[in-house]
Every structure is written in structure tokens, then in C-alpha cells.
C-alpha positions in Angstrom: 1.6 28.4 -16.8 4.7 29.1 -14.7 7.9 29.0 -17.0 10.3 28.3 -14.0 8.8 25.0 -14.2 10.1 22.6 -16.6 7.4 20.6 -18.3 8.0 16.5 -17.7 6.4 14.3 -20.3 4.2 11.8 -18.5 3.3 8.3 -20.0 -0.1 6.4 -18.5 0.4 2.9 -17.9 -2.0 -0.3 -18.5 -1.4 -3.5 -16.8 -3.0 -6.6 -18.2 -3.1 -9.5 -15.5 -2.0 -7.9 -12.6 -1.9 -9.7 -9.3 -1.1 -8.3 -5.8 0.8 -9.9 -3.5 -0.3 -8.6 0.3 1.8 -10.0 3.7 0.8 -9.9 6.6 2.6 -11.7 9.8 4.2 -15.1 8.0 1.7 -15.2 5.1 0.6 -14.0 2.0 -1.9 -14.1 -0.8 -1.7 -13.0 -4.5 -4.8 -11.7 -5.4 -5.7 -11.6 -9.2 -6.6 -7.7 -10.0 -6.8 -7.7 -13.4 -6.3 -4.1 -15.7 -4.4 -1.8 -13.9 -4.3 2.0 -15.4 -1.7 3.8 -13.9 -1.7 7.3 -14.5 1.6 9.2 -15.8 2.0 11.5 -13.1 1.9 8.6 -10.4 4.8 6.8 -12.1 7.8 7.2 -10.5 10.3 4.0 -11.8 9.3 1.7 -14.5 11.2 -1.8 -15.1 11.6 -4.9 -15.6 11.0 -7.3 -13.4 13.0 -11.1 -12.9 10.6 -13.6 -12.9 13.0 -16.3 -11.4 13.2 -14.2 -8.4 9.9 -13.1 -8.2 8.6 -16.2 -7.6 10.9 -17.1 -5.0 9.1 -16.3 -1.1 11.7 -16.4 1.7 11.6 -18.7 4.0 9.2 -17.8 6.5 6.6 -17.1 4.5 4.0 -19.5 3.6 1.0 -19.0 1.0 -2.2 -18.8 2.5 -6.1 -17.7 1.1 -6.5 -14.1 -0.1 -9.7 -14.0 2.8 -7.9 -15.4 5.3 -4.9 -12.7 4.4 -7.8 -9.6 4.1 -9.3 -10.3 7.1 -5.4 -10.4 8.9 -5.1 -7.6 7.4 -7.8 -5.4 8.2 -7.7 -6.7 11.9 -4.1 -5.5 12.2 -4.9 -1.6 10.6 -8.0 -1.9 13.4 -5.2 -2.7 15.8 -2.7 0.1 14.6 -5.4 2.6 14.5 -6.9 1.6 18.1 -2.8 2.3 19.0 -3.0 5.8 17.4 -5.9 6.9 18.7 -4.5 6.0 22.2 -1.4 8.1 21.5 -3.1 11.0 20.6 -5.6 10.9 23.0 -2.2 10.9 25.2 -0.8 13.4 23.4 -4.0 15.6 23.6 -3.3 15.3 27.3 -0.5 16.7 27.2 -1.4 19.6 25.2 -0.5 18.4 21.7 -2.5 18.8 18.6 -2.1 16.1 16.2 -3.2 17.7 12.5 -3.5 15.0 10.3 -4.6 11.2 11.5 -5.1 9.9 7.7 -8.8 9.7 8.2 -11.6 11.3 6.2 -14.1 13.2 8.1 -16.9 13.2 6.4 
């Protein structure tokens, strides 16, 4: 072990009825995910959360079905990747390498 580095205690988390809350264009969905272990080295800020905000949605927003939400969702990633791929196709072209695209190749 390297003693220039300074050791950092790290707590796990567990989350008991967690629910994520995914938008995409004007909607969103909360999707009930249950246990959440979160583990100590991915923590970065822990607090506390006001619940009379949190369920306030700004105005343009408007609850809608978690499938209808997913499938918004993975149509617009298709979209954004079709984009990329475009780009670096373009950028191939022009004699660019582009290292990392955030896919696994395997």
C-alpha cells in the first residue's frame, strides 16, 4: 500500500423502497426499484432530501406510464447513437480517430 495516499473510510449504503424517477421530452415515470446497495466507494454526497419539494414536478412535465417513458427513452439513446455514429464516421473522414464511443465490443 502506497503511504502518500491517505486512506478514506467508506460506508455502503442500503436503500429500502427506492423509486426512480426517469424524464424524457415533457414526461416522466417513477419506477418502483426496491433495495438499492450502494457501495462506499461510489458515494460521493449523502443527504437529506425535502419531501415537500420533491414531490413538486414543474410545470411542463406531466406523469405518464413507466413503458410508455422506457420505450421514449430507449428510442431517443437509438437516436443519439445513430447521431454519433454519423459524426465519427465524419470525423473518420477527416482523418480523426475517435478512442472511446461508450460501447462494449465484445
Amino acid at each position: 500500500m502506497n503511504a502518500d495516499v491517505p486512506h478514506l473510510p467508506l460506508a455502503n449504503l442500503v436503500l429500502q423502497d427506492a423509486i426512480e424517477r426517469i424524464f424524457v421530452n415533457d414526461l416522466y415515470a417513477d419506477i418502483p426499484r426496491g433495495i438499492f446497495l450502494v457501495r462506499g466507494e461510489n458515494v460521493l454526497m449523502l443527504g437529506e432530501i425535502d419531501l415537500d419539494k420533491d414531490d413538486y414536478i414543474p410545470e411542463p412535465f406531466r406523469k405518464a406510464s413507466a413503458e410508455e417513458v422506457h420505450s421514449l427513452s430507449v428510442a431517443r439513446k437509438a437516436e443519439r447513437r445513430k447521431g454519433e455514429k454519423a459524426k465519427e464516421k465524419r470525423l473518420g473522414e477527416l482523418g480523426f480517430e475517435v478512442e472511446h464511443t461508450g460501447e462494449v465490443l465484445y
